[in-house]
mmCIF file of the N, C-alpha and C atoms, coordinates in Angstrom:
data_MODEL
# 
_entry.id   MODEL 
# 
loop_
_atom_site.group_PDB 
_atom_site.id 
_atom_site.type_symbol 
_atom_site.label_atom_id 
_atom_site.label_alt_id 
_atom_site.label_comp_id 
_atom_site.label_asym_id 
_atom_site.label_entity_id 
_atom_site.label_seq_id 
_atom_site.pdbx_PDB_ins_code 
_atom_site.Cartn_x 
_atom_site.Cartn_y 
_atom_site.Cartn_z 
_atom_site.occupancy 
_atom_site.B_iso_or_equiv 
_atom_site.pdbx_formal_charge 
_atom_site.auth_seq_id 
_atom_site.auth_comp_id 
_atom_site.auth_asym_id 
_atom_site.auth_atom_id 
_atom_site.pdbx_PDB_model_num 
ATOM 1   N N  . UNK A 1 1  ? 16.776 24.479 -19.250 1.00 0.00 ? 1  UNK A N  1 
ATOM 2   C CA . UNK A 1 1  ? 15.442 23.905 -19.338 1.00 0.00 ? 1  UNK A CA 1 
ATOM 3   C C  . UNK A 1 1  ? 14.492 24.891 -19.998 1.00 0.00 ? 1  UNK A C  1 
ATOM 4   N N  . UNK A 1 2  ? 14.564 25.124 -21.166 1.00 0.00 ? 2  UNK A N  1 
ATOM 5   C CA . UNK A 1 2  ? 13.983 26.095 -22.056 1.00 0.00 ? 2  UNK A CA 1 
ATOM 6   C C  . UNK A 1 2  ? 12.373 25.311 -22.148 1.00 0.00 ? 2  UNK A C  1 
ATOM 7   N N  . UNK A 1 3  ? 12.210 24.349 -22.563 1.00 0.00 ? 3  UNK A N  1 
ATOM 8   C CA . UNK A 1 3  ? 11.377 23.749 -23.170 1.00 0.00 ? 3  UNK A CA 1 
ATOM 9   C C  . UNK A 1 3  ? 10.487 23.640 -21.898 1.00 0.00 ? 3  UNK A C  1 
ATOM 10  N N  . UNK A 1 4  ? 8.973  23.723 -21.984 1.00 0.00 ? 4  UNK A N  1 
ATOM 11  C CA . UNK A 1 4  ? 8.120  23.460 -20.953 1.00 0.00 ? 4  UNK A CA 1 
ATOM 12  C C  . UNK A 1 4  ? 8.504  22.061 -19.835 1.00 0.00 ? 4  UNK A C  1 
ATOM 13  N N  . UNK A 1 5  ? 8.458  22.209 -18.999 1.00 0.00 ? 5  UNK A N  1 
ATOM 14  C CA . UNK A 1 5  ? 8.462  20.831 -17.741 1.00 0.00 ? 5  UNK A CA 1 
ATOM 15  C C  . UNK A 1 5  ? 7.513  20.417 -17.921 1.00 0.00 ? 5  UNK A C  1 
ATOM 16  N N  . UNK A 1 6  ? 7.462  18.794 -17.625 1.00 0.00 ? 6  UNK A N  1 
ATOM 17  C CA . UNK A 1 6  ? 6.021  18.366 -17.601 1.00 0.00 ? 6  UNK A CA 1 
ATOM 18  C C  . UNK A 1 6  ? 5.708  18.314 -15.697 1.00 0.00 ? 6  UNK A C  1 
ATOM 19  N N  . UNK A 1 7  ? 4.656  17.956 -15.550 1.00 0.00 ? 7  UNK A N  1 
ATOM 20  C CA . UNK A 1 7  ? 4.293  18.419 -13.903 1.00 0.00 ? 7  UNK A CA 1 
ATOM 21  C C  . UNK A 1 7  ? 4.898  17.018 -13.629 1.00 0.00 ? 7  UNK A C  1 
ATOM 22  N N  . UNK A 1 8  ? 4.760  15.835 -13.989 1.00 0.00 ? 8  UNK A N  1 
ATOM 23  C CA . UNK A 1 8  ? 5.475  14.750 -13.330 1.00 0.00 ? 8  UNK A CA 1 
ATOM 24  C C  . UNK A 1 8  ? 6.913  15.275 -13.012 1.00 0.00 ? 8  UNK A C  1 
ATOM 25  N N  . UNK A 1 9  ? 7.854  15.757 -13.495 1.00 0.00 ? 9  UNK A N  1 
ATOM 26  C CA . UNK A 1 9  ? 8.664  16.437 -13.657 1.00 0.00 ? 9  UNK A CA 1 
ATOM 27  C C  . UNK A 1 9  ? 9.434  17.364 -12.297 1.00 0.00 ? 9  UNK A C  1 
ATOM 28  N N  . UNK A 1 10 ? 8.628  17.879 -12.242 1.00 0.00 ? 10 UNK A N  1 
ATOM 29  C CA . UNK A 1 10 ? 8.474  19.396 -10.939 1.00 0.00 ? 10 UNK A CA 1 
ATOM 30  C C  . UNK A 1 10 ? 8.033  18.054 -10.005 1.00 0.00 ? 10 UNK A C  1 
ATOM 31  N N  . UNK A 1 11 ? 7.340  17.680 -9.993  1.00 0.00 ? 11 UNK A N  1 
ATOM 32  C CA . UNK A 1 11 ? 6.966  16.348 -8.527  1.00 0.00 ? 11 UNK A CA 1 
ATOM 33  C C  . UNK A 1 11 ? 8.282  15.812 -8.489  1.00 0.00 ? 11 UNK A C  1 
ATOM 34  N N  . UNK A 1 12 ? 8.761  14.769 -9.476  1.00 0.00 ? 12 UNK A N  1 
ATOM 35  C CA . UNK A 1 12 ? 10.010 14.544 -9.080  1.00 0.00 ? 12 UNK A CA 1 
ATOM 36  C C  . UNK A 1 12 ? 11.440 14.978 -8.453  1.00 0.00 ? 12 UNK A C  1 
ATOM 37  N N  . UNK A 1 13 ? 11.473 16.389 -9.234  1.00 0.00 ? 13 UNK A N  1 
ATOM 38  C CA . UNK A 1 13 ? 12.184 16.954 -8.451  1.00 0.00 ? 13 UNK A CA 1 
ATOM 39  C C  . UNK A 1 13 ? 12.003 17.433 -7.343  1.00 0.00 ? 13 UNK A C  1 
ATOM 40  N N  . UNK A 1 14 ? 11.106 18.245 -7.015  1.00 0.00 ? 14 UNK A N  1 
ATOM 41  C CA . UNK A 1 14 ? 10.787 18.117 -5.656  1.00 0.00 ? 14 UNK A CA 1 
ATOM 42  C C  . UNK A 1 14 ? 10.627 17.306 -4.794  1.00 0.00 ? 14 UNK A C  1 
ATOM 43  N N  . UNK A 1 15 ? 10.698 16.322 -5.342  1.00 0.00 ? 15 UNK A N  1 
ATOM 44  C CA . UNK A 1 15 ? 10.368 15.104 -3.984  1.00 0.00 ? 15 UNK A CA 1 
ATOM 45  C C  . UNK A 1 15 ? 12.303 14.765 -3.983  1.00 0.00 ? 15 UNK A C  1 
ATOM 46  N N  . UNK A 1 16 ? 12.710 14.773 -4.923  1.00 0.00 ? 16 UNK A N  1 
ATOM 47  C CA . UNK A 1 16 ? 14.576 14.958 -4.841  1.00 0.00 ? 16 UNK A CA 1 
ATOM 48  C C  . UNK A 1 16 ? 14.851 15.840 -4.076  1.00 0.00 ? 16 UNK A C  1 
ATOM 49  N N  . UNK A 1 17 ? 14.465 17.356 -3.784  1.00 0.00 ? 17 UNK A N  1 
ATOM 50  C CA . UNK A 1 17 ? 14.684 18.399 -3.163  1.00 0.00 ? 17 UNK A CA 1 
ATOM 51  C C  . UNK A 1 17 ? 14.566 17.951 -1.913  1.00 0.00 ? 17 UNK A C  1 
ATOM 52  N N  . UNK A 1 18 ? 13.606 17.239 -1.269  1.00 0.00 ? 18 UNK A N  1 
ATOM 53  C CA . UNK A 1 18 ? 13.082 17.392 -0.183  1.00 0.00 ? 18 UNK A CA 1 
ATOM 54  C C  . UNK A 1 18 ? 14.090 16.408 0.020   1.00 0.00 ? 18 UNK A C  1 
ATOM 55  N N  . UNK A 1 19 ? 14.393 15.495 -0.434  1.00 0.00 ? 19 UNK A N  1 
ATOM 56  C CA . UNK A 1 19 ? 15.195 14.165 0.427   1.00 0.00 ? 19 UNK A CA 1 
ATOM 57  C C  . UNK A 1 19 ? 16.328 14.808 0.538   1.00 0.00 ? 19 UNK A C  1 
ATOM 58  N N  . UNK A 1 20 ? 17.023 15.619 -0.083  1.00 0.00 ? 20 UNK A N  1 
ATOM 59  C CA . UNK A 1 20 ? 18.631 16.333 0.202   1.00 0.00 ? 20 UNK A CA 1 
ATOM 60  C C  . UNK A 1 20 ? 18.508 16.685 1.001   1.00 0.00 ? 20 UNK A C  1 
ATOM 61  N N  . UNK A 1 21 ? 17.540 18.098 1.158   1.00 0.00 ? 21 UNK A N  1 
ATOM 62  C CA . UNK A 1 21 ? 17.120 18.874 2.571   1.00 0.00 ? 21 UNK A CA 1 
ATOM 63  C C  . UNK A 1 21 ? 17.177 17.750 3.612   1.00 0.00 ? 21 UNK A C  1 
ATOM 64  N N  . UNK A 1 22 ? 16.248 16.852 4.186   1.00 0.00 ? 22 UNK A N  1 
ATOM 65  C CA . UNK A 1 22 ? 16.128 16.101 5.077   1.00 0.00 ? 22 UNK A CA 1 
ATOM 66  C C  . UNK A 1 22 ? 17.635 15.354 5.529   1.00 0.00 ? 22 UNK A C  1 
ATOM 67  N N  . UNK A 1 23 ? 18.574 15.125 4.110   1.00 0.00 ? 23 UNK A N  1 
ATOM 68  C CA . UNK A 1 23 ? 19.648 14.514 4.560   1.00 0.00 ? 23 UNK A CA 1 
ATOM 69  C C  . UNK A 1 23 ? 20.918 15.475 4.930   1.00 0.00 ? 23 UNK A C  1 
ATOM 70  N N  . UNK A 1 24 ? 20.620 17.057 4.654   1.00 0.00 ? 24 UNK A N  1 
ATOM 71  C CA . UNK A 1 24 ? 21.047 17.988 5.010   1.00 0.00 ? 24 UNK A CA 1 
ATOM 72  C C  . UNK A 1 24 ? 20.849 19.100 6.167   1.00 0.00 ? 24 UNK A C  1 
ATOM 73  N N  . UNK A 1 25 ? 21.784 19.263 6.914   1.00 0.00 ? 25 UNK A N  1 
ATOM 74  C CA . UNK A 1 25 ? 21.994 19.735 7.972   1.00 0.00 ? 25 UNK A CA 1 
ATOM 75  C C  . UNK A 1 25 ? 22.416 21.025 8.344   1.00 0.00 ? 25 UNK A C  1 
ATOM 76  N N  . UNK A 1 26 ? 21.033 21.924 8.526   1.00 0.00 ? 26 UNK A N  1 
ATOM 77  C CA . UNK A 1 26 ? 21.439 23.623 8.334   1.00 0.00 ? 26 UNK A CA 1 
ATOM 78  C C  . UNK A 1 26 ? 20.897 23.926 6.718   1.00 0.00 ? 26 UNK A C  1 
ATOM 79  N N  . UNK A 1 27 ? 21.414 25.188 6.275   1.00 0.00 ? 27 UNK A N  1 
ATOM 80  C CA . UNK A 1 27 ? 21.017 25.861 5.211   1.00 0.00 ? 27 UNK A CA 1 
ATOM 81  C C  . UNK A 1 27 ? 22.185 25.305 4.443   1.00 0.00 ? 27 UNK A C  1 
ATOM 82  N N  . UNK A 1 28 ? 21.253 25.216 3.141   1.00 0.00 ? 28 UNK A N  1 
ATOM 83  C CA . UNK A 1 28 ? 21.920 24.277 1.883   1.00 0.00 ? 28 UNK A CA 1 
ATOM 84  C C  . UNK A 1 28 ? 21.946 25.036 0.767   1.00 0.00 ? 28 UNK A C  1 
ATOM 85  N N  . UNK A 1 29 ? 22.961 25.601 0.152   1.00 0.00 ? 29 UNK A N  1 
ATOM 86  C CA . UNK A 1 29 ? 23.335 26.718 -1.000  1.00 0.00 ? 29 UNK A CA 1 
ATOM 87  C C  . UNK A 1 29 ? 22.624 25.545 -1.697  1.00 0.00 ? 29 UNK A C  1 
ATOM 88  N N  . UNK A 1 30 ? 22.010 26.864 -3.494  1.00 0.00 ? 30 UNK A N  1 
ATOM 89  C CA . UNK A 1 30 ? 21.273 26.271 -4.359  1.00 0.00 ? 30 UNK A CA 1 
ATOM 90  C C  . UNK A 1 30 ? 22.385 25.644 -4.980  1.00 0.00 ? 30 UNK A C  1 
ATOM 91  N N  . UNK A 1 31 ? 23.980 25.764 -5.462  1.00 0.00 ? 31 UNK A N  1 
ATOM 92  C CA . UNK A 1 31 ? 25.068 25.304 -6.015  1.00 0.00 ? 31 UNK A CA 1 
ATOM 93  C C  . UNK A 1 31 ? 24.914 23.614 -5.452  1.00 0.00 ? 31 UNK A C  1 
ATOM 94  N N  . UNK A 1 32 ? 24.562 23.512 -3.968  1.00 0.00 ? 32 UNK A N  1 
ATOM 95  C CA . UNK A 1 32 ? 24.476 22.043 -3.509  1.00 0.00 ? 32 UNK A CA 1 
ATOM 96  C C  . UNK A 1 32 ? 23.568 21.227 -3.916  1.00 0.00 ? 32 UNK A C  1 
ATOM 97  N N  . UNK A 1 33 ? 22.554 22.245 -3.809  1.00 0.00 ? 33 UNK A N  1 
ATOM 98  C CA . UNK A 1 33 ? 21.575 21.367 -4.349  1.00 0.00 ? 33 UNK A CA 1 
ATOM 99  C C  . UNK A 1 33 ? 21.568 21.280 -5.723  1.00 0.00 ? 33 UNK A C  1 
ATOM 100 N N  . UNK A 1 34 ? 21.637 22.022 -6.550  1.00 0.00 ? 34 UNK A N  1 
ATOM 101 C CA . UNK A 1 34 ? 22.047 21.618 -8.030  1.00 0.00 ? 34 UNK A CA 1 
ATOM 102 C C  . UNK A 1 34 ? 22.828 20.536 -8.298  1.00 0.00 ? 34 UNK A C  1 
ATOM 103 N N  . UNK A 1 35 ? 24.186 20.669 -7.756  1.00 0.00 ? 35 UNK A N  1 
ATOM 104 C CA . UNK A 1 35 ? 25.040 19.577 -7.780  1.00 0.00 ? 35 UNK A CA 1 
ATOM 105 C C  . UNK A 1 35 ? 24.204 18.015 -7.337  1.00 0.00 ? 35 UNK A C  1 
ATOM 106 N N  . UNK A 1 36 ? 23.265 18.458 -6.277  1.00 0.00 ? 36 UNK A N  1 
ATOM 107 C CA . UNK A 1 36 ? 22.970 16.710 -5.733  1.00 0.00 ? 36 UNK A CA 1 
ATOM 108 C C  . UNK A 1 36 ? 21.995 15.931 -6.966  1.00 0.00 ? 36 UNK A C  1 
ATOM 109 N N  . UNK A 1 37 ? 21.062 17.400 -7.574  1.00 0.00 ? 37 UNK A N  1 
ATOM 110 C CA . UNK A 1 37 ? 20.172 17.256 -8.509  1.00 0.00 ? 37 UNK A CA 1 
ATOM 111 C C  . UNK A 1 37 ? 20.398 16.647 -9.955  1.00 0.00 ? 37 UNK A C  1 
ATOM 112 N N  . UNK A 1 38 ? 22.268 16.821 -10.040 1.00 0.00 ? 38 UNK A N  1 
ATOM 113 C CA . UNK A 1 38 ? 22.585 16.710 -11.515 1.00 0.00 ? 38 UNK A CA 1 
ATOM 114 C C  . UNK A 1 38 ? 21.861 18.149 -12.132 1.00 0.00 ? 38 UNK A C  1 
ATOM 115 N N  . UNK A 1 39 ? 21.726 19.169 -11.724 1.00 0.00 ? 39 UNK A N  1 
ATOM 116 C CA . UNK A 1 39 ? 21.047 20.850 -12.284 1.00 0.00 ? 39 UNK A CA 1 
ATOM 117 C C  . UNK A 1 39 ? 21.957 21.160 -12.103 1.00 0.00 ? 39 UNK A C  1 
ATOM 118 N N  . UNK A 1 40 ? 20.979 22.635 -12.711 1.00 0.00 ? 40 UNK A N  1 
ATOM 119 C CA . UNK A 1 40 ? 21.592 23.618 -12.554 1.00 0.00 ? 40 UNK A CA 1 
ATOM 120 C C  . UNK A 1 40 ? 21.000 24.922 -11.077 1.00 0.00 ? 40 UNK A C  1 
ATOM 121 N N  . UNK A 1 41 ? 22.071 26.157 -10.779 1.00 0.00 ? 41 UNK A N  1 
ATOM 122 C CA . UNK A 1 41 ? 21.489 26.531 -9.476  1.00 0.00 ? 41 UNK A CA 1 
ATOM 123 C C  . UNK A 1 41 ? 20.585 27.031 -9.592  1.00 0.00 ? 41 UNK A C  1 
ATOM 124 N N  . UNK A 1 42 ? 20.336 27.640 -10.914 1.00 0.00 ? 42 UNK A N  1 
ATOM 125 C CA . UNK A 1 42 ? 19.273 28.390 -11.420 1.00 0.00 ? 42 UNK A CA 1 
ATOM 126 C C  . UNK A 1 42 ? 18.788 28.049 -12.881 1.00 0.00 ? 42 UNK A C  1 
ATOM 127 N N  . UNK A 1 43 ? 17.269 28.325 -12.944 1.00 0.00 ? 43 UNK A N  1 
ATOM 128 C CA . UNK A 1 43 ? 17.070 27.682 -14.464 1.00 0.00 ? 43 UNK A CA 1 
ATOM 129 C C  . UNK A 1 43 ? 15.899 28.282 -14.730 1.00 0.00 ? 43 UNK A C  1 
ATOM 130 N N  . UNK A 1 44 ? 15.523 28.651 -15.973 1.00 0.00 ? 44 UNK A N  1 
ATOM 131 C CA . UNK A 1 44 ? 14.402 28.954 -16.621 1.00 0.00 ? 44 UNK A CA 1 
ATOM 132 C C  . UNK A 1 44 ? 13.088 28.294 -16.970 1.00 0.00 ? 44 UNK A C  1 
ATOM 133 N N  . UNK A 1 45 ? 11.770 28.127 -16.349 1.00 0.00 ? 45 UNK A N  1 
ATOM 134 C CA . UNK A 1 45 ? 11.123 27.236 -17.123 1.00 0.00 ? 45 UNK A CA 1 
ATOM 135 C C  . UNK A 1 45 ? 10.471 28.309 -18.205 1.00 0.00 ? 45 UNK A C  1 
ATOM 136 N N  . UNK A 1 46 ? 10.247 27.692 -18.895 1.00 0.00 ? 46 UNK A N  1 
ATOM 137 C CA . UNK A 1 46 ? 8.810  28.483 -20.275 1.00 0.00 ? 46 UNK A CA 1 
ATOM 138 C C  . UNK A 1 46 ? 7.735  28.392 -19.982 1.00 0.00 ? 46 UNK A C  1 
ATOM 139 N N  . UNK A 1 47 ? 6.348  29.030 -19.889 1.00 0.00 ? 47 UNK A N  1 
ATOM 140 C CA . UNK A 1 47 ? 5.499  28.280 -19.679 1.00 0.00 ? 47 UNK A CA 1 
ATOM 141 C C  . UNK A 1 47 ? 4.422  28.916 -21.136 1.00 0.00 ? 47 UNK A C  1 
# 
């Protein structure tokens, strides 16, 4: 994700983040959550 995010963007995903968490039980490696995200575990934004 080289290219700037737009903020709708970061809302969406975060609001994705939060529903995994909630449907997840205990501490959740970033690899899981990437995977649930279709991401990656780690990523670059530009700003």
């Amino acid at each position: 994700m080289a290219d700037k995010v737009s903020s709708t963007r970061w809302f969406g995903l975060a609001l994705q983040a939060l529903i995994v968490l909630a449907n997840h039980d205990g501490v959740c490696p970033s690899s899981m959550m990437a995977e649930k995200l279709n991401s990656q575990s780690t990523f670059y934004v530009k700003y």
